[in-house]
C-alpha positions as CSV (number, residue, x, y, z in Angstrom):
1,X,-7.6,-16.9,7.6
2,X,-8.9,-13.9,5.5
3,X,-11.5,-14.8,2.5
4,X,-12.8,-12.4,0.0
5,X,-16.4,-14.4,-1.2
6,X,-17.7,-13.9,-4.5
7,X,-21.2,-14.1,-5.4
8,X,-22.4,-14.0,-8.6
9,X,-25.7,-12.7,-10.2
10,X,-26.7,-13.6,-13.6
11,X,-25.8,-15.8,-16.2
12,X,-23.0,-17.0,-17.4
13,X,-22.1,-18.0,-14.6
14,X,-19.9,-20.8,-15.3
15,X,-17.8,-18.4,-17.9
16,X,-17.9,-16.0,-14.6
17,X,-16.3,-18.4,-12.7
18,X,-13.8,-19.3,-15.1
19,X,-12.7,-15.5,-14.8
20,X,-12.7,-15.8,-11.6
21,X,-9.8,-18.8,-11.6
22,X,-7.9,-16.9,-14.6
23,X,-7.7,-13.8,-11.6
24,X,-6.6,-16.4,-9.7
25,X,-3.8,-17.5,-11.2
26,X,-2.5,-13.7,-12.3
27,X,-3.2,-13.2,-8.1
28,X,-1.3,-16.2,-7.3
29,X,1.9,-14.5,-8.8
30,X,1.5,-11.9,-7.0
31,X,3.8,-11.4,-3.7
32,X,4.9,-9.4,-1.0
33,X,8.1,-9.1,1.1
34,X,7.9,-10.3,4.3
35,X,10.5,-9.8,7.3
36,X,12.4,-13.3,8.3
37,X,13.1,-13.5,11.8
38,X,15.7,-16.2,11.8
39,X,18.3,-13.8,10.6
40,X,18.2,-10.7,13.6
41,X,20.0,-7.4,12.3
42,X,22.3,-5.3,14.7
43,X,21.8,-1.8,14.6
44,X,24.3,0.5,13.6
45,X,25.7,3.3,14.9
46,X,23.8,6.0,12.3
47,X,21.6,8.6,13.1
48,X,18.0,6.0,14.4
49,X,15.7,9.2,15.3
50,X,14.9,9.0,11.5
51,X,13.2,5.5,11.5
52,X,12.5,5.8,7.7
53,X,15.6,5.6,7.2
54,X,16.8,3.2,9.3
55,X,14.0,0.6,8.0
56,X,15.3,1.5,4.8
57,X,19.2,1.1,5.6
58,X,17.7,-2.1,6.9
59,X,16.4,-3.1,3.6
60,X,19.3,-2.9,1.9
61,X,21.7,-4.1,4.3
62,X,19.6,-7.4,5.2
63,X,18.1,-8.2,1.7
64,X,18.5,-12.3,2.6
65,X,16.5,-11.4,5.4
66,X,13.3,-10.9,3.2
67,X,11.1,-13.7,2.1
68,X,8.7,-13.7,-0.6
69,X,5.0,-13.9,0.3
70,X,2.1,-14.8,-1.9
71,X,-1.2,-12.6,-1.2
72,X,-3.2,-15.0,-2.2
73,X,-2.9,-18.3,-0.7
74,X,-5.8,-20.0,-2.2
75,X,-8.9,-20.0,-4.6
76,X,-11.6,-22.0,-5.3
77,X,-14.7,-22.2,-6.8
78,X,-17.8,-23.6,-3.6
79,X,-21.2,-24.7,-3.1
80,X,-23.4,-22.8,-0.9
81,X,-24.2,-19.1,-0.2
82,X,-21.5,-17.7,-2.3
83,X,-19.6,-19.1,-5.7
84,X,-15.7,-18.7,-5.3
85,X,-13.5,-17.4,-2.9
86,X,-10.0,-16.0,-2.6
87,X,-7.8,-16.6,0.6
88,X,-5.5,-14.1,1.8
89,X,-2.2,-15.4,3.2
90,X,-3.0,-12.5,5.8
91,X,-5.6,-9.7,6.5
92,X,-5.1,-7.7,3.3
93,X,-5.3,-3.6,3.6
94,X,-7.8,-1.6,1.4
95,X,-5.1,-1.5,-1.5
96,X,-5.0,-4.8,-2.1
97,X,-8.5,-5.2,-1.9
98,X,-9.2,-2.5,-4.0
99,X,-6.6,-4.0,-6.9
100,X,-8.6,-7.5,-6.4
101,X,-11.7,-5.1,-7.7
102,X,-10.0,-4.0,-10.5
103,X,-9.2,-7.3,-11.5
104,X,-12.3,-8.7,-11.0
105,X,-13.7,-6.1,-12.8
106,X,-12.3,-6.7,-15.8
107,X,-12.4,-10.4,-16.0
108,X,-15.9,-10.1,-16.4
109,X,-16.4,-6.9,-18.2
110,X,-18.3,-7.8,-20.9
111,X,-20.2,-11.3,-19.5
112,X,-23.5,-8.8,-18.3
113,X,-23.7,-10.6,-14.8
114,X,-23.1,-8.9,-11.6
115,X,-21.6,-9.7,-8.5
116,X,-20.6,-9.1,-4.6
117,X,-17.3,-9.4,-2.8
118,X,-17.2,-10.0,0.8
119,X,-14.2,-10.3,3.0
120,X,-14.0,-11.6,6.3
């Protein structure tokens, strides 16, 4: 299980942390499409040197095959070294990160406190 641990510096830290659970929920709708083994696709007889787009004849041939996936699994405010936490539903890449930022960023634009984010 992947965390990304918030710490915040400053006051108001109680309106931070509200932010925080409103970036939550917008994060919550967020998903991704992951691959379903219980439905196994043949391959065809097309040209597969150009694995592009085979993945992508894939896609559209096997859309059932596709489940949705929420990035984030879980958040929640905690005691202790840091103040809230988000849980990946698996290692996120930099992007995703990076768009976690962003919205962070903007939730408390305007508060004046700081923070640090710390994924492990």
């Amino acid at each position: 299980m992947v965390r990304s641990y918030i710490k915040i510096y400053g006051p108001p830290i109680l309106e931070a942390i509200k932010a925080l659970e409103a970036v939550a929920v917008d994060m919550s709708k967020a998903i991704s499409l992951k691959f379903s083994h219980k439905c196994l696709p043949y391959p065809s007889q097309s040209n597969t040197r150009d694995w592009n787009a085979y993945l992508k004849n894939m896609e559209r041939t096997y859309v059932d095959c596709y489940e949705p996936v929420r990035l984030i699994s879980k958040a929640h405010q905690q005691l202790g070294e840091y103040d809230f936490f988000y849980e990946w539903d698996k290692e996120p890449n930099m992007e995703q990160v990076e768009n976690l930022l962003g919205k962070i960023d903007e939730a408390l634009d305007g508060l004046g406190c700081y923070y640090t984010i710390n994924t492990k």
